[in-house]
Backbone as CSV, one residue per row, in Angstrom:
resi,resn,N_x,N_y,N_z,CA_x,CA_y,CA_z,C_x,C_y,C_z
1,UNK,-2.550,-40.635,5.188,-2.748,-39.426,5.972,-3.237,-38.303,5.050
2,UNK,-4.465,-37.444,5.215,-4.579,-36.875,4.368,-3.628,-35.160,4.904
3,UNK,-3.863,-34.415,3.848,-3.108,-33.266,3.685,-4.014,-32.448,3.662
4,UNK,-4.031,-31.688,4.608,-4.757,-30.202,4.925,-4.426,-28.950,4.116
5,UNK,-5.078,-28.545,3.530,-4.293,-27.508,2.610,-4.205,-26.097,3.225
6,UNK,-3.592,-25.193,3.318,-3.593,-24.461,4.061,-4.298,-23.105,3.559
7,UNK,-4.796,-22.095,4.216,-5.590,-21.374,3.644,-4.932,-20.333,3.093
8,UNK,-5.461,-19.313,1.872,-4.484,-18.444,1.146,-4.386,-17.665,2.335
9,UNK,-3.417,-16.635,1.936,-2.638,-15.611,2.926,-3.251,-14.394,2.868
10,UNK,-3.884,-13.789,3.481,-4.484,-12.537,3.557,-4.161,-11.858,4.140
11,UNK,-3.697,-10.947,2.118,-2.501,-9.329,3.006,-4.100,-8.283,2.097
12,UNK,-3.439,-7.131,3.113,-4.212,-5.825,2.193,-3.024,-5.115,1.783
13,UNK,-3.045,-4.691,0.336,-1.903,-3.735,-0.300,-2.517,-2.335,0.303
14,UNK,-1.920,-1.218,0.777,-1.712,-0.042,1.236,-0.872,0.757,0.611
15,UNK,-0.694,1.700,0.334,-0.103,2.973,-0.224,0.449,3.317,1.458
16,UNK,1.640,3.787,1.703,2.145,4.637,2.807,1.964,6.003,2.800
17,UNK,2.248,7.059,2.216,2.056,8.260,2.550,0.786,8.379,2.277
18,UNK,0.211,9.147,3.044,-1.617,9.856,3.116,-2.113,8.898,3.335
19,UNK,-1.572,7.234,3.426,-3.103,6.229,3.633,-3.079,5.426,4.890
20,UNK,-1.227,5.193,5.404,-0.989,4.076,6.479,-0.347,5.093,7.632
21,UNK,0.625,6.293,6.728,0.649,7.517,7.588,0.839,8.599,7.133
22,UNK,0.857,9.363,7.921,0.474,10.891,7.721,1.538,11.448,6.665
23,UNK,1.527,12.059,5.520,1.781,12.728,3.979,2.970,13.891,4.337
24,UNK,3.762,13.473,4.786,5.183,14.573,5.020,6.149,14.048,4.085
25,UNK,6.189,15.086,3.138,6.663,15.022,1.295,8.315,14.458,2.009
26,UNK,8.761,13.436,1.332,10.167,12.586,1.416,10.446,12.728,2.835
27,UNK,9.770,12.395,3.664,10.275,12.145,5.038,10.500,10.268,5.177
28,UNK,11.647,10.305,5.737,12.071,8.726,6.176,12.644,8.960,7.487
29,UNK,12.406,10.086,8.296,12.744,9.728,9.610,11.878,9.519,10.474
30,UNK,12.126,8.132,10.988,11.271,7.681,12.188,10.228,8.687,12.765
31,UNK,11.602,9.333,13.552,10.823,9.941,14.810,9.637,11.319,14.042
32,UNK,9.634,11.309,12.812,8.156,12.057,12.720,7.631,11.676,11.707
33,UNK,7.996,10.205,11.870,6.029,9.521,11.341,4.960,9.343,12.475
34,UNK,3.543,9.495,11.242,2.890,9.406,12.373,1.661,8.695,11.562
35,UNK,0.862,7.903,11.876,-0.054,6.851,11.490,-1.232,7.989,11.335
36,UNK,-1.759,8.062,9.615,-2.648,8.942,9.643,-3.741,8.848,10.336
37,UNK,-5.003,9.167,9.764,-6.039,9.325,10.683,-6.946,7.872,10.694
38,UNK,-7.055,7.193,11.452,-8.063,6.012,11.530,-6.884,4.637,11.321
39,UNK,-5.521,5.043,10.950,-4.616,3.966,10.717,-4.970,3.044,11.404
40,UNK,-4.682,3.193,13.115,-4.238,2.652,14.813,-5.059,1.803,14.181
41,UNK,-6.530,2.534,14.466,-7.022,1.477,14.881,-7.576,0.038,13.398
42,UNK,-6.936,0.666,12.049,-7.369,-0.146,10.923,-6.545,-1.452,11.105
43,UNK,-5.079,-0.962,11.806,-4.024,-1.990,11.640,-4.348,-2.776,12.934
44,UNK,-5.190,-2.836,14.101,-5.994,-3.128,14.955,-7.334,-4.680,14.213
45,UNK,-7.958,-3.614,13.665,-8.508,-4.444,12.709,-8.525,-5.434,12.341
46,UNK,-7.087,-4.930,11.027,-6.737,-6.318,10.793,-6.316,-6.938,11.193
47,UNK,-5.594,-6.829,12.665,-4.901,-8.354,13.099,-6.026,-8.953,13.675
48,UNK,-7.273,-8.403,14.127,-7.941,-9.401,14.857,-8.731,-10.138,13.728
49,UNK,-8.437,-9.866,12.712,-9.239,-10.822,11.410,-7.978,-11.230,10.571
50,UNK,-6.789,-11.353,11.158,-5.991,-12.454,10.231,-5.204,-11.737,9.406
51,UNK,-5.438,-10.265,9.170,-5.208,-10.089,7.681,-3.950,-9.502,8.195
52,UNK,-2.849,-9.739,6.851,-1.295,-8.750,7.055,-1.145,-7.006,5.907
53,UNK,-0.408,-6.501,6.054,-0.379,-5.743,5.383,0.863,-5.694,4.746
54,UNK,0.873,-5.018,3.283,2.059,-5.074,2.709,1.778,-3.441,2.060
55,UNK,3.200,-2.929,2.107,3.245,-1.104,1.711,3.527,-1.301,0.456
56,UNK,2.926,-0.662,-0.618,3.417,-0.562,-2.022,3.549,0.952,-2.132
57,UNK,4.450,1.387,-2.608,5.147,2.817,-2.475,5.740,3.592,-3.763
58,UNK,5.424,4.428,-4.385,7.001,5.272,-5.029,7.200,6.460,-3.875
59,UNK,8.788,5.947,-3.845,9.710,6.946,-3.259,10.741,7.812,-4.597
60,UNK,10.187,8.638,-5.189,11.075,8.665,-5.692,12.343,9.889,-5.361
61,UNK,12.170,9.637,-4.038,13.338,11.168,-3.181,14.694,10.298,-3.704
62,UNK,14.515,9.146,-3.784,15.628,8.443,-3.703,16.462,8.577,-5.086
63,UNK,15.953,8.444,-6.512,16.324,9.372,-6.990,16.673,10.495,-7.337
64,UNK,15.805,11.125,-6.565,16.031,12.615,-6.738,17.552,13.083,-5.673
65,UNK,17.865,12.074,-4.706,18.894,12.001,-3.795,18.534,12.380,-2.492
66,UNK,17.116,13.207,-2.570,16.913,13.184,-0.598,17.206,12.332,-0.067
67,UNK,17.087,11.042,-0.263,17.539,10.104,0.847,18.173,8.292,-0.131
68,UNK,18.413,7.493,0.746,18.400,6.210,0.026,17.932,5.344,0.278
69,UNK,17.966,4.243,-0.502,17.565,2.862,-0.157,17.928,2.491,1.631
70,UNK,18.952,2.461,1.955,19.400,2.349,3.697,18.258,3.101,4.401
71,UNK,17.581,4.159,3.856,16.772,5.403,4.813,15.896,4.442,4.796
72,UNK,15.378,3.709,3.638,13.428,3.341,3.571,13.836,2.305,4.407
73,UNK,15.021,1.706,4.298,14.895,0.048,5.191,14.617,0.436,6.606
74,UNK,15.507,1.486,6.673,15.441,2.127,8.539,14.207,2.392,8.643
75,UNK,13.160,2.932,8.153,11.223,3.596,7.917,10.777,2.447,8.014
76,UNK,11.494,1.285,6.773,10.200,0.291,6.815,10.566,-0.239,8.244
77,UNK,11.982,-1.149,8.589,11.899,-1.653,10.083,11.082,-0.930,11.230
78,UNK,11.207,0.388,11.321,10.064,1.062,12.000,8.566,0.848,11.990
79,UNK,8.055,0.945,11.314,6.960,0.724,10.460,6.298,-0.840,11.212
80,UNK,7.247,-1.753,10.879,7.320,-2.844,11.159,7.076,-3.135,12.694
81,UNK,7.733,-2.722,13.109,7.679,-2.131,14.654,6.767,-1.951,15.355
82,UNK,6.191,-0.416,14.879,4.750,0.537,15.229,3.365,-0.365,14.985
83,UNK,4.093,-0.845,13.745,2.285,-2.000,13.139,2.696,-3.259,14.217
84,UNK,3.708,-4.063,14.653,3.692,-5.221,15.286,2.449,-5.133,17.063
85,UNK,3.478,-3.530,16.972,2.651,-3.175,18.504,1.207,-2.944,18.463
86,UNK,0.753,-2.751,17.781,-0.566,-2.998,17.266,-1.014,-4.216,17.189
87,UNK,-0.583,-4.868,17.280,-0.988,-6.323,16.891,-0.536,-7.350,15.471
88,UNK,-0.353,-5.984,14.812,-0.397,-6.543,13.460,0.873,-6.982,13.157
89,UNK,0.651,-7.450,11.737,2.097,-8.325,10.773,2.378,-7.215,9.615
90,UNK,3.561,-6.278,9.264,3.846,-6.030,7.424,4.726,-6.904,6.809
91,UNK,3.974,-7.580,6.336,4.843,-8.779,5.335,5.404,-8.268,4.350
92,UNK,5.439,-6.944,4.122,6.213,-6.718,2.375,6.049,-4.941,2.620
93,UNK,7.409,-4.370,1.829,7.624,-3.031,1.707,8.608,-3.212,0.813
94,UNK,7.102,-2.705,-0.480,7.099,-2.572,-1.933,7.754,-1.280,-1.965
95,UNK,8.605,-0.640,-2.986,9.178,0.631,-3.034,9.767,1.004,-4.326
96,UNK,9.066,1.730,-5.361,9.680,2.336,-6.017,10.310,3.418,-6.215
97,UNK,12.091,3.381,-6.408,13.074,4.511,-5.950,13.257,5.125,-7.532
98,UNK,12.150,5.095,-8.184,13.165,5.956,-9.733,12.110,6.656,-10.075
99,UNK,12.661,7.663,-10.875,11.976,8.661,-11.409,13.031,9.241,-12.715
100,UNK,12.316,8.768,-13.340,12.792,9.358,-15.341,14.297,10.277,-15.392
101,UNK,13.305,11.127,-14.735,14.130,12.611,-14.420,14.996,12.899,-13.290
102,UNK,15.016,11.825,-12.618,15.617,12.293,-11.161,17.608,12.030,-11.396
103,UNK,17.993,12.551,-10.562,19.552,13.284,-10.360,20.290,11.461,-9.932
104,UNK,20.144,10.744,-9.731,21.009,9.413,-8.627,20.653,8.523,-10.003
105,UNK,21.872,8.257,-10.075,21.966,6.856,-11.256,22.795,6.111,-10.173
106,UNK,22.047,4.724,-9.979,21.090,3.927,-10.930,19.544,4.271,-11.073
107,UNK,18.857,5.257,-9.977,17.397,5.434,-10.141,17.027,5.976,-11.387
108,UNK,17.414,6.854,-11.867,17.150,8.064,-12.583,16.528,7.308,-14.068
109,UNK,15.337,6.163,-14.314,15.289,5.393,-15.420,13.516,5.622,-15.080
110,UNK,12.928,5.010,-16.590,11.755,4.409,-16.888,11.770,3.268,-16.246
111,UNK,10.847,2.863,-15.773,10.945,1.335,-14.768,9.297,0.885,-15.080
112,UNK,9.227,-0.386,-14.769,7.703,-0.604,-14.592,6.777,-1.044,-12.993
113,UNK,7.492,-0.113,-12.208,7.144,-0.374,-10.859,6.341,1.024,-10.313
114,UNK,6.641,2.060,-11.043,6.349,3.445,-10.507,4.930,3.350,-10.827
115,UNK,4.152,3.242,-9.941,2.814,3.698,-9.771,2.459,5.107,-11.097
116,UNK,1.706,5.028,-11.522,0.243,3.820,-12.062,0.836,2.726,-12.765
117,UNK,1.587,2.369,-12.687,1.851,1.091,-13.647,2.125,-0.105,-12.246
118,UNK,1.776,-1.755,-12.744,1.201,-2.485,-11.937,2.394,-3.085,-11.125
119,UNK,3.712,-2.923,-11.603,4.642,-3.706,-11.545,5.116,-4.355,-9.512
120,UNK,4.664,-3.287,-8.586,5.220,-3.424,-7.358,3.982,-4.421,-7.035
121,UNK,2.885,-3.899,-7.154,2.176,-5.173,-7.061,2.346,-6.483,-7.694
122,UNK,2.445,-6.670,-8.864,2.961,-8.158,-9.419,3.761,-8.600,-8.479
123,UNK,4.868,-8.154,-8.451,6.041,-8.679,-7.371,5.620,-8.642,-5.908
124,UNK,4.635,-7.925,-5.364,4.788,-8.297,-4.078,4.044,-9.642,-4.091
125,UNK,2.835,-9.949,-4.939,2.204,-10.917,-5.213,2.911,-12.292,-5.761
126,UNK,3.736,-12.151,-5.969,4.063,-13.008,-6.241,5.493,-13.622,-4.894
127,UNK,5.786,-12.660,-4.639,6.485,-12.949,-3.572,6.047,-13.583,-2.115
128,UNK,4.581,-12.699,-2.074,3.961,-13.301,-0.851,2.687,-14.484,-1.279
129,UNK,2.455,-14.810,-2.698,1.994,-15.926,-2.926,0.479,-15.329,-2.688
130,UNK,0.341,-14.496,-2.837,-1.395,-13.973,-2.844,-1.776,-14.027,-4.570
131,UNK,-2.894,-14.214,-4.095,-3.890,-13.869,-5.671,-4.591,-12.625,-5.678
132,UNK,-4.004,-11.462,-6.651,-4.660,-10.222,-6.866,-6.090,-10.281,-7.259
133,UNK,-6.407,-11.276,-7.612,-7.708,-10.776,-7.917,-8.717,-10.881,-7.002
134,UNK,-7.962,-11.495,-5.641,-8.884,-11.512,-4.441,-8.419,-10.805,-3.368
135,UNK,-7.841,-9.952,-3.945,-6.875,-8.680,-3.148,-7.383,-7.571,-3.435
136,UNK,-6.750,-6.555,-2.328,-7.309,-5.258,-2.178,-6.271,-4.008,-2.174
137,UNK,-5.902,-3.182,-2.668,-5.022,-2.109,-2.782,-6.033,-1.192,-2.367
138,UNK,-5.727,-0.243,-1.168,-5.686,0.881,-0.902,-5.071,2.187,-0.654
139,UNK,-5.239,3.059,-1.338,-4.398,4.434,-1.603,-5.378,5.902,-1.792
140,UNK,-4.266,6.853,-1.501,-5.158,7.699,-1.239,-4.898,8.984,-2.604
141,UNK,-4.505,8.439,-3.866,-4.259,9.259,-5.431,-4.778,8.001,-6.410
142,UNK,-5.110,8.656,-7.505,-5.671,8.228,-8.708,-4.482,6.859,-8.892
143,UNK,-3.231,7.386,-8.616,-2.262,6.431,-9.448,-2.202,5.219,-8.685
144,UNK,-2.282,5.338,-7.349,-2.439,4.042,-6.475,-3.934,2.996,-7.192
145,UNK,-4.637,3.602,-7.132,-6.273,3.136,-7.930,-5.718,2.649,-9.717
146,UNK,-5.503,3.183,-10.159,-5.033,2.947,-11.392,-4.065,1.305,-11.627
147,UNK,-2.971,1.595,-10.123,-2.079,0.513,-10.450,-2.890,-0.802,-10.086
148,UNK,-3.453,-0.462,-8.746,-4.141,-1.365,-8.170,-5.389,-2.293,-9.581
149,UNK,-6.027,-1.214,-10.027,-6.822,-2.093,-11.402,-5.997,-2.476,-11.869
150,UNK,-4.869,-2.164,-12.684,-3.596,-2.393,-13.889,-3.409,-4.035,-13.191
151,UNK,-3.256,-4.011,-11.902,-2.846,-5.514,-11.393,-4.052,-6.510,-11.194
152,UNK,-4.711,-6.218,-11.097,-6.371,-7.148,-11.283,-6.611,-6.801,-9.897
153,UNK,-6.227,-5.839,-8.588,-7.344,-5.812,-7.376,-8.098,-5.344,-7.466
154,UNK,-8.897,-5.322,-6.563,-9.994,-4.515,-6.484,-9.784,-2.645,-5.634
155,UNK,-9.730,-2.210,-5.256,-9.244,-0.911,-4.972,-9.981,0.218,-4.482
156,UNK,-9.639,0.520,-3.236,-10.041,1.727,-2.149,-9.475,3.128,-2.320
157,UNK,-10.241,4.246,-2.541,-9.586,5.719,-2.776,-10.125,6.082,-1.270
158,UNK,-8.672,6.423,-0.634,-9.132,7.153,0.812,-8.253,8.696,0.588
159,UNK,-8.867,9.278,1.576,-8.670,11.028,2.141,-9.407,12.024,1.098
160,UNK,-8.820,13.130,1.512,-9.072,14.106,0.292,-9.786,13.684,-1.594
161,UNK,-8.941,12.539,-2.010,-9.358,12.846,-3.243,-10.692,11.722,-3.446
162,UNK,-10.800,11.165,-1.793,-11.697,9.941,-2.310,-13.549,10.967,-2.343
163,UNK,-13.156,12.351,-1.906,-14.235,12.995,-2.171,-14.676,13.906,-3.359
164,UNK,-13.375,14.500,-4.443,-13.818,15.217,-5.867,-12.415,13.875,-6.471
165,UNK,-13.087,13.471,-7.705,-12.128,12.170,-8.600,-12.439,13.054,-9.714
166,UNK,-13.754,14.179,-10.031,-13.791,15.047,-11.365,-12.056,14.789,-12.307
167,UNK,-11.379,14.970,-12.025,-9.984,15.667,-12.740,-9.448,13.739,-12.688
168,UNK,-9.654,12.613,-12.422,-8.732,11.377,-12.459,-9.253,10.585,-13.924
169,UNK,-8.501,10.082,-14.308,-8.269,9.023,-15.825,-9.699,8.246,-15.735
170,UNK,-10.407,7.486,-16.233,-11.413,7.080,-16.433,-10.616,5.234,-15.889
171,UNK,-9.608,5.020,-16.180,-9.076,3.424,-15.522,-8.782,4.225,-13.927
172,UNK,-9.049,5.063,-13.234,-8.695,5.719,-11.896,-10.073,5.561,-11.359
173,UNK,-11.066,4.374,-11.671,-12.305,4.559,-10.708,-11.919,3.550,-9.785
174,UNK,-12.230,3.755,-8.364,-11.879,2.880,-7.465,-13.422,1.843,-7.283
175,UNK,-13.246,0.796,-6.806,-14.895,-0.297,-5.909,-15.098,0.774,-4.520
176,UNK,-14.185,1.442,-4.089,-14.815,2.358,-3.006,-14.167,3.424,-2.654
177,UNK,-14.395,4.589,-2.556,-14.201,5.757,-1.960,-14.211,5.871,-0.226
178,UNK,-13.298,6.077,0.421,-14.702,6.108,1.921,-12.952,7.334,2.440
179,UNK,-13.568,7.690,3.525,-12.772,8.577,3.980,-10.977,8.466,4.270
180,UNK,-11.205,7.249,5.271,-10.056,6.950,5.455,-9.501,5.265,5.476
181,UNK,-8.157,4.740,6.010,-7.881,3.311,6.368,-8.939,2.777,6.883
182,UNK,-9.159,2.991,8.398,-10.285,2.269,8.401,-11.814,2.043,7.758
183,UNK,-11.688,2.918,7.440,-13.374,2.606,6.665,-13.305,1.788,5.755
184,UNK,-11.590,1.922,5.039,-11.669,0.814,4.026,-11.750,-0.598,4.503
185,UNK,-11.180,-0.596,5.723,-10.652,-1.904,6.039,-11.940,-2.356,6.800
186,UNK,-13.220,-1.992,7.138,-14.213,-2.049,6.606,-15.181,-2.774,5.376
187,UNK,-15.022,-1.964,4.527,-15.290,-2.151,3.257,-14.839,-3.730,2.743
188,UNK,-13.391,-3.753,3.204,-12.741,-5.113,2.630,-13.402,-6.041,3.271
189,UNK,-13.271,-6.304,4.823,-13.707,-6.974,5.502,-15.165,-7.334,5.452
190,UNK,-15.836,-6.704,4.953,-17.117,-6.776,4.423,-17.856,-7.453,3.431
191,UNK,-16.902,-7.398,2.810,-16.814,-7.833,1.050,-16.262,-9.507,1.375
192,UNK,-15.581,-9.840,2.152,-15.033,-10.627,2.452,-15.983,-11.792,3.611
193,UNK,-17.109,-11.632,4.143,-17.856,-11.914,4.613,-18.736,-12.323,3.451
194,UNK,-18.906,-11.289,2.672,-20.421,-12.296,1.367,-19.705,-13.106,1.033
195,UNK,-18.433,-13.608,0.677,-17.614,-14.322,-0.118,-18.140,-15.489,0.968
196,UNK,-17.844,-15.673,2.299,-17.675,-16.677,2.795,-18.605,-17.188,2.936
């Protein structure tokens, strides 16, 4: 009998605040998130082409003590929720809770997960069995772009900064700039067509 191999898993890495929804500094309550601009219909998108999404994040309120680990699980199950009704799948909610300086021990450390450094990606990758180098991180700051190269994807700068990068690190160039989620998801899907 032969053995069908099954095809790799196609997630897009996303940044949450400013890229999957709307940028309200340490908010984890439900009831006022709101899917930024072009989200609906990106996470639309991707379910009708297969693809899942996974959130790679620093939170670091959680050190700082605005909120905790229990808050993001309650956001991400939401999250989970809002994207299902859409159609779509989030297979993974990546989250880094520390910050050097921040007030809550155990967070309050050097870690290698805090964006720009690659570490939440390694692990989600490896958890969900994807290959970064045929993966896509999209975010809407230099450091999301940064981590996203640091991990071998390829990498989307959306909103505001995907229009002046003058002032970002020279490893902070993204494969595309475009306004928002969807345009990236676009872009990916695109890229993903010459391949085939």
């Amino acid at each position: 009998m032969a053995v069908i191999a099954e095809a790799p898993r196609r997630v897009l890495f996303v940044d949450k605040d400013g890229t999957l929804i709307e940028d309200l500094p340490y908010n984890v309550d439900p009831a006022r998130v709101r899917f930024a601009p072009g989200a609906r219909a990106a996470v639309r998108r991707l379910a009708e082409e297969g693809v899942d999404l996974a959130v790679v994040t620093n939170q670091s309120g959680v050190a700082r003590g605005y909120f905790d680990m229990a808050d993001l699980a309650r956001l991400q199950a939401h999250l989970a929720a809002e994207i299902a009704v859409l159609g779509g799948r989030l297979v993974g909610f990546y989250v880094c809770p520390h910050l050097p300086d921040g007030e809550v021990s155990p967070w309050a450390i050097e870690c290698e997960c805090r964006k720009p450094l690659p570490g939440l990606l390694l692990r989600a990758a490896t958890d969900l069995g994807v290959d970064l180098a045929s993966s896509w991180f999209v975010g809407d700051t230099w450091m999301d772009v940064a981590a996203g190269r640091a991990a071998g994807c390829r990498t989307i700068l959306v909103g505001p900064e995907s229009r002046d990068r003058s002032g970002h690190p020279s490893e902070a160039s993204p494969d595309a700039a475009v306004p928002d989620l969807l345009a990236a998801v676009e872009v990916v899907l695109a890229s993903e067509a010459v391949r085939a």
